[in-house]
C-alpha positions as CSV (number, residue, x, y, z in Angstrom):
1,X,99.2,5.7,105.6
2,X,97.3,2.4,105.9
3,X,97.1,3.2,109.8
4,X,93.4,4.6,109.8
5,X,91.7,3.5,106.5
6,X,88.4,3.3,108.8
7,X,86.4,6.2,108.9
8,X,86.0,5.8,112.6
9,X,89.8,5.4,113.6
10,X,90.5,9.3,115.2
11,X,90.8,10.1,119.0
12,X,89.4,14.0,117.8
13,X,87.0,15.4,115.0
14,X,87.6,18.9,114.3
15,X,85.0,21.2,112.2
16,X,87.0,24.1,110.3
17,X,85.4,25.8,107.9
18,X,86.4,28.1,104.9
19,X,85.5,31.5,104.5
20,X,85.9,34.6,102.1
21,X,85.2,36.2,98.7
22,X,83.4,34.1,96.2
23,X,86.6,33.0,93.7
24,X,89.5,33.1,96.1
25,X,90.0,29.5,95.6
26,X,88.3,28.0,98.6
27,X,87.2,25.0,97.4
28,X,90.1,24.2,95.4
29,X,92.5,24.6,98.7
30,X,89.6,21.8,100.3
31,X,90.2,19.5,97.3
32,X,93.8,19.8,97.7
33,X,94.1,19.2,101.2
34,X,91.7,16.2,101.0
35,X,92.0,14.6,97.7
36,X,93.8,12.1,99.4
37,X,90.8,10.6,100.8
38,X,87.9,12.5,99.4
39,X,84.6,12.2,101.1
40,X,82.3,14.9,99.7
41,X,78.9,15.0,101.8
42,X,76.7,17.5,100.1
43,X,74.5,19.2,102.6
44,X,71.8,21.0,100.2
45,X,69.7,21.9,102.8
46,X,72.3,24.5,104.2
47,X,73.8,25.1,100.9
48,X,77.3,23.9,102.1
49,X,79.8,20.8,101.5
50,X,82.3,19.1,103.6
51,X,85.4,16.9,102.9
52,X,87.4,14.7,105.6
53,X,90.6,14.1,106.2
54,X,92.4,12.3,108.9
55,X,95.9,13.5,109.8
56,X,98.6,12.8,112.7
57,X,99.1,15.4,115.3
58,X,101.7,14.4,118.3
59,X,100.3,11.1,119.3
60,X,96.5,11.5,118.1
61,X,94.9,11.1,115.0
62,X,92.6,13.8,114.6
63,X,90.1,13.8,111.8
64,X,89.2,17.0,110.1
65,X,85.7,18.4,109.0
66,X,86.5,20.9,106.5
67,X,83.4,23.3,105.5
68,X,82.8,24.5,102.6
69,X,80.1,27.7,101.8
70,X,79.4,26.3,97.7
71,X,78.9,29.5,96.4
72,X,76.8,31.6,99.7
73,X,78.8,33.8,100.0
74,X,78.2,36.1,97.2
75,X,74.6,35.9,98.7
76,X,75.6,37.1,102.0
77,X,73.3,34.0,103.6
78,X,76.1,32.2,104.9
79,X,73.6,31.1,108.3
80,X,75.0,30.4,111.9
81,X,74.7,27.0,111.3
82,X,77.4,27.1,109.3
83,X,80.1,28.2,112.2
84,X,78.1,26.4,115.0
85,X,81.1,24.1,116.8
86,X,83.8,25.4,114.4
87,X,87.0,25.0,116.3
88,X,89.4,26.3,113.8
89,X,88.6,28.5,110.5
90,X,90.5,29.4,106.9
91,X,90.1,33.3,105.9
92,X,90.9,33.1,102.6
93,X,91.8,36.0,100.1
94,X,93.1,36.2,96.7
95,X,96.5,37.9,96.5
96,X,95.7,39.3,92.8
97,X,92.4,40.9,94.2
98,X,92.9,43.7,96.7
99,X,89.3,43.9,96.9
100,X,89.1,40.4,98.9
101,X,91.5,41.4,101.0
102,X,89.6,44.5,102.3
103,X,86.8,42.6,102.8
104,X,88.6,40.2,105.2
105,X,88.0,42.1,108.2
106,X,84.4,41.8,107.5
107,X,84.4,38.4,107.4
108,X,86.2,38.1,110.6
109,X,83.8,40.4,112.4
110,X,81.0,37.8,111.1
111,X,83.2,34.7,112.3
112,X,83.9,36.2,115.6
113,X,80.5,37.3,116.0
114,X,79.1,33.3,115.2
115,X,82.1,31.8,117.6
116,X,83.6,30.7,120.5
117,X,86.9,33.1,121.4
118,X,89.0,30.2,121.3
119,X,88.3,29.5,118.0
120,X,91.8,29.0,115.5
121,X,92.2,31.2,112.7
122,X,94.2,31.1,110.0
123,X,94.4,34.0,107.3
124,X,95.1,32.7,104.0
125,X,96.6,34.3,100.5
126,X,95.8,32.1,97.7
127,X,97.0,32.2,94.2
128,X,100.6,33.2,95.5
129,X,101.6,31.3,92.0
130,X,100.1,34.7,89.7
131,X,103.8,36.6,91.6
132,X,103.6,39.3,88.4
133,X,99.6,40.0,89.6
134,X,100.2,40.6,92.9
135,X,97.9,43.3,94.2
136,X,98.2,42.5,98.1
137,X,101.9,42.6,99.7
138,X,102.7,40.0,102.3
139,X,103.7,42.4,104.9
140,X,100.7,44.0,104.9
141,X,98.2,40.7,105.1
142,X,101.3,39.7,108.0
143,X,100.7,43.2,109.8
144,X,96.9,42.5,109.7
145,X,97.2,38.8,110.9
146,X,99.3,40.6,114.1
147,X,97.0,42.8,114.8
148,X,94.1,40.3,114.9
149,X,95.9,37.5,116.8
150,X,95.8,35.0,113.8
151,X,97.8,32.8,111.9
152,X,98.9,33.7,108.0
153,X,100.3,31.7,105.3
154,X,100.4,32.7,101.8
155,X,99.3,29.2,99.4
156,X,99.0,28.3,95.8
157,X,96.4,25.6,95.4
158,X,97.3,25.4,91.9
159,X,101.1,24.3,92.5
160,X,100.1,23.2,95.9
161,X,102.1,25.4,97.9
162,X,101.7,25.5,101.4
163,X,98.2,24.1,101.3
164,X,99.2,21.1,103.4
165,X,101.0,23.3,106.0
166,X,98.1,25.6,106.2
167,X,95.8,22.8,107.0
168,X,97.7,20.9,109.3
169,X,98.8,24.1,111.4
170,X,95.5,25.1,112.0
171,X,94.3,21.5,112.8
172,X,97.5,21.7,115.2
173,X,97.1,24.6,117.4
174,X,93.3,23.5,117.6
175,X,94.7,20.5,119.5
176,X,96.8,22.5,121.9
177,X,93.6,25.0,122.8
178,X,91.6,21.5,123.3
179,X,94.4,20.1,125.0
180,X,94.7,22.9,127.6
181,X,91.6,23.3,128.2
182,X,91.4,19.4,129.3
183,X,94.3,20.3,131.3
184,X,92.3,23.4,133.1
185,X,89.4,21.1,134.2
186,X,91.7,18.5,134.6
187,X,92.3,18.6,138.6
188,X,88.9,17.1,138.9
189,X,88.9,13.5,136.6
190,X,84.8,14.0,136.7
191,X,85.1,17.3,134.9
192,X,85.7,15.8,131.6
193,X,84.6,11.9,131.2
194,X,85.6,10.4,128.0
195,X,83.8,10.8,124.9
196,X,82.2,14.2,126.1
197,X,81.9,16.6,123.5
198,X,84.5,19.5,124.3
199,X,82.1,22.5,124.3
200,X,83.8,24.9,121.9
201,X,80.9,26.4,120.3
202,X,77.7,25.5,121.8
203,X,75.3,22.8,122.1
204,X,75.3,21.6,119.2
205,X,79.0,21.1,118.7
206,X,80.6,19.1,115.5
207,X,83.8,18.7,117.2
208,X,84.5,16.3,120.1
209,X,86.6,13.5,121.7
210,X,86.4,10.1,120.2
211,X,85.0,8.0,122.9
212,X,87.5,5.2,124.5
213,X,85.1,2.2,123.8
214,X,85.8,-1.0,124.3
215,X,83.4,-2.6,122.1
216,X,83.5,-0.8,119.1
217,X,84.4,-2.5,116.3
């Protein structure tokens, strides 16, 4: 693991963030995923905290942005700001809460409406541990996910199931849309010089491609 120890050591940065009922376990699912190498940044100013984590995909390392809505949501305020350059994006629900669940189609209205079409999304089940609470089936949050074009994974932050896989899809398949969309420009070698920011979500994109310096240290 002692390959990129420097916070600067990625070819990509990726901003995901993490959306749903208040008390479905998103922040739990972050801590999980990034405990490893926890970097909490609190951003007060739009109410919302990130953690980082670098991981492996194919050849590149890509380094992860995860967002975080610290309690927003049950205020409704979550502000564009919050998806601006989000390339990839966790829907979480609580399996033992029906009620979540319903409101997930809400929430992806709101994402879809705040991002770019190739955005990643992932729908999540949390809490897949509480098996004699269960209140949502699996087929039915899988039929949804069909229907909408996403991913789904059912996790347990508490035992840590599938929390690492959930992650590391998304992250993944955000490479491949990134990747072939270099490839779609990529007749003319002008269209994309190195270290542009890949324009997934607007101007004022998180996301972009590590510039090939020579002299950084």
């Amino acid at each position: 693991m002692g390959a990129y120890r420097s916070d600067d050591d990625y070819d990509y940065l990726f901003k995901v963030v993490l959306i749903g009922d208040s008390g479905v376990g998103k922040s739990n699912l972050l801590s999980r995923f990034t405990r490893s190498e926890f970097s909490l940044e609190s951003k007060s100013t739009i109410g919302v905290e990130f953690a980082t984590r670098s991981i492996r995909v194919d050849d590149k390392v890509v380094k992860a942005q995860i967002w975080d809505t610290a309690g927003q949501e049950r205020y409704r305020a979550i502000t564009s700001a919050y998806y601006r350059g989000a390339v990839g994006a966790l829907l979480v629900y609580d399996v033992t809460r029906h009620v979540t669940f319903e409101n997930v189609e809400r929430w992806l209205k709101e994402l879809r409406d705040h991002t770019d079409s190739s955005i990643v999304i992932m729908l999540v089940g949390n809490k897949a541990d509480l098996r004699h609470l269960r209140a949502v089936s699996t087929e039915d949050a899988q039929a949804f996910a069909e229907k909408e074009s996403t991913f789904f994974m059912e996790t347990s932050a508490l035992e840590s199931m599938n929390v690492e896989s959930a992650f590391t899809e998304v992250l993944t398949q955000i490479h491949r849309v990134v990747s072939r969309k270099a490839l779609e420009v990529g007749d003319d070698p002008a269209a994309v010089p190195k270290g542009q920011t890949i324009n997934v979500g607007g101007k004022d994109d998180v996301s972009e491609v590590k510039k090939a310096g020579c002299c950084s240290a």
